[in-house]
N, C-alpha and C positions, 0 to 999 in steps of 0.2 A: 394271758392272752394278749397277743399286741392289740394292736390300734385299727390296723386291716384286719384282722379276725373278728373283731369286735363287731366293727360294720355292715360284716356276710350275715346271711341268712342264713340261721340254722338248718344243719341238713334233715332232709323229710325223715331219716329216723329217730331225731330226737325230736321233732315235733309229732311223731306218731308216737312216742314213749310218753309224752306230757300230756296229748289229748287222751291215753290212758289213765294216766294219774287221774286225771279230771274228770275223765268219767267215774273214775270211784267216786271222787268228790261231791260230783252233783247227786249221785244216789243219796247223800245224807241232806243236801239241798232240796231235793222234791221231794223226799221223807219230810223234813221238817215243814215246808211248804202245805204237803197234802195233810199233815195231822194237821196243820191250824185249822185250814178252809175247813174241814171236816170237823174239829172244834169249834168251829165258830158259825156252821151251820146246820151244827148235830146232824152230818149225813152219816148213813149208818152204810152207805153201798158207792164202791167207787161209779159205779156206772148213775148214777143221782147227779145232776147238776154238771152233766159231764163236757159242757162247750166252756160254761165256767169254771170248771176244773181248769181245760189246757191253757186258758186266757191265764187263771191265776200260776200256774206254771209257767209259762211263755216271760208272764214279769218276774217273778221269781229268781228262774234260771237267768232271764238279762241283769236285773237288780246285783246278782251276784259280780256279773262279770265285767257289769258298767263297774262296779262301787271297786273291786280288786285292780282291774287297769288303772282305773281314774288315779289310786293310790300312790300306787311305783309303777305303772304299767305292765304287773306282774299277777298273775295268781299265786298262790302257793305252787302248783306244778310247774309253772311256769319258770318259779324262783327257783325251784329243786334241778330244773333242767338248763339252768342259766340261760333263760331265754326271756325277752322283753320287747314290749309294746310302743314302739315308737314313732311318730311321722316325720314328716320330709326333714326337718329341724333336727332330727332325734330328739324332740320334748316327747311328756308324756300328750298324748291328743286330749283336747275336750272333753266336755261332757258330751255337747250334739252328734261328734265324730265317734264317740264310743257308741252311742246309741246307735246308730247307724249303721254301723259293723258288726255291730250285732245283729241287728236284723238282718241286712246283707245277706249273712252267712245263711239263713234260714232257706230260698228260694232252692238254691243246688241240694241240699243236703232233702227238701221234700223232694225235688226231680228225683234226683237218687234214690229215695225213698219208693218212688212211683216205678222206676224202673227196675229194681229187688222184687217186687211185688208181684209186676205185670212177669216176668221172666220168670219166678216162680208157681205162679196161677199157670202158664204156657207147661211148664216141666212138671208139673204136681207134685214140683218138691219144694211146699211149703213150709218153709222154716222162719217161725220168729225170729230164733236165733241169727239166722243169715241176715235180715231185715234192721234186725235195732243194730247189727255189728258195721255193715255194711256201706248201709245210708248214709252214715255223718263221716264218710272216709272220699266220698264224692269231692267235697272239697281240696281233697289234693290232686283232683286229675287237673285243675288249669297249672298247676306248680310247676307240672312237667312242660309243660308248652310256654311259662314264663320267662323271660329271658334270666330273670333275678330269681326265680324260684318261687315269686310270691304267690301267695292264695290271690284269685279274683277279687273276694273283696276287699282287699288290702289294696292290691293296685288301684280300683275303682275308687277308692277312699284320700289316698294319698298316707297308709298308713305301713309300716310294713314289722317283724317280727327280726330282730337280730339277735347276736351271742350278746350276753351281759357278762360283766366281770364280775368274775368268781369272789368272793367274800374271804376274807382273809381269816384264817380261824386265829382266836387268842390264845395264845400259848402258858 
C-alpha cells in the first residue's frame, strides 16, 4: 500500500467484515465473562442479578477493546483486515480517548436498537434475530453523511480508523 492508501479510511465493507470477525470474538468474551460472574456468585440462572450481569458485560466487552487498541491500536480482526486505530497524530490514542469511544459508540447503537424494536412491535414481525443483527450496524449510517467516512464517534473523538500495512510474510 502507498502512503495515500495508508491514510484513507477503510472502505465500509471491510469495516463491516471486521465488526463480523469481532462479533465472533466477543461471543467467547461474554462467555468467558458471564461463567466468571456466575462462578464467582454461584448464580445458577442468567436472569439472577441481571442489571449486574450487563454492568459486568459493559466492562468486560470495553476492558477488551480499551486493553487491544491501547496495544497497536488493533484487535485481532482489526489486524486480519489491515485496519487500525489512530488519532489526529496517527499515534495510537490514550487510555481516556479509548475509554471514551467506547462508550461513545454505545448511545447510537441502543437508538438503533430502540428503533428495530419499536418497527418490529408496529409490524408483529418480531425477530431477535433482526434486533441483535441490526442494532450495532446503526453506527455506519453517520459514515455515509461523513465527508471522510468516519463513524460519529470517531469524528467527535478526534480519533479515526485507517488502512494499516500489510505484514511482510517470512519467506
Amino acid at each position: 500500500m502507498t502512503t495515500d492508501a495508508l491514510d484513507q479510511t477503510p472502505n465500509r465493507l471491510r469495516r463491516f467484515a471486521c465488526m463480523m470477525y469481532e462479533a465472533v470474538l466477543l461471543f467467547g468474551v461474554v462467555f468467558l465473562a458471564g461463567y466468571l460472574l456466575d462462578t464467582l456468585t454461584q448464580s445458577k440462572n442468567a436472569l439472577e442479578l441481571r442489571s449486574a450481569r450487563q454492568a459486568w458485560l459493559f466492562v468486560a466487552i470495553g476492558a477488551y477493546f480499551v486493553l487491544c487498541w491501547r496495544r497497536r491500536g488493533q484487535t485481532l480482526p482489526m489486524k486480519t483486515w489491515n485496519i487500525r486505530l489512530v488519532d489526529r497524530d496517527g499515534n495510537t490514542p490514550g487510555i481516556p480517548r479509548l475509554i471514551l469511544r467506547y462508550v461513545l459508540v454505545w448511545p447510537l447503537v441502543l437508538a438503533g436498537a430502540a428503533v428495530v424494536w419499536g418497527a418490529a412491535s408496529l409490524t408483529g414481525w418480531a425477530s431477535m434475530d433482526m434486533f441483535i443483527v441490526a442494532a450495532p450496524f446503526t453506527i455506519f449510517i453517520w459514515s455515509w453523511f461523513d465527508p471522510d467516512g468516519q463513524f460519529l464517534h470517531d469524528r467527535l473523538l478526534g480519533t479515526r480508523l485507517r488502512n494499516a500495512p500489510q505484514r511482510q510474510k517470512a519467506r
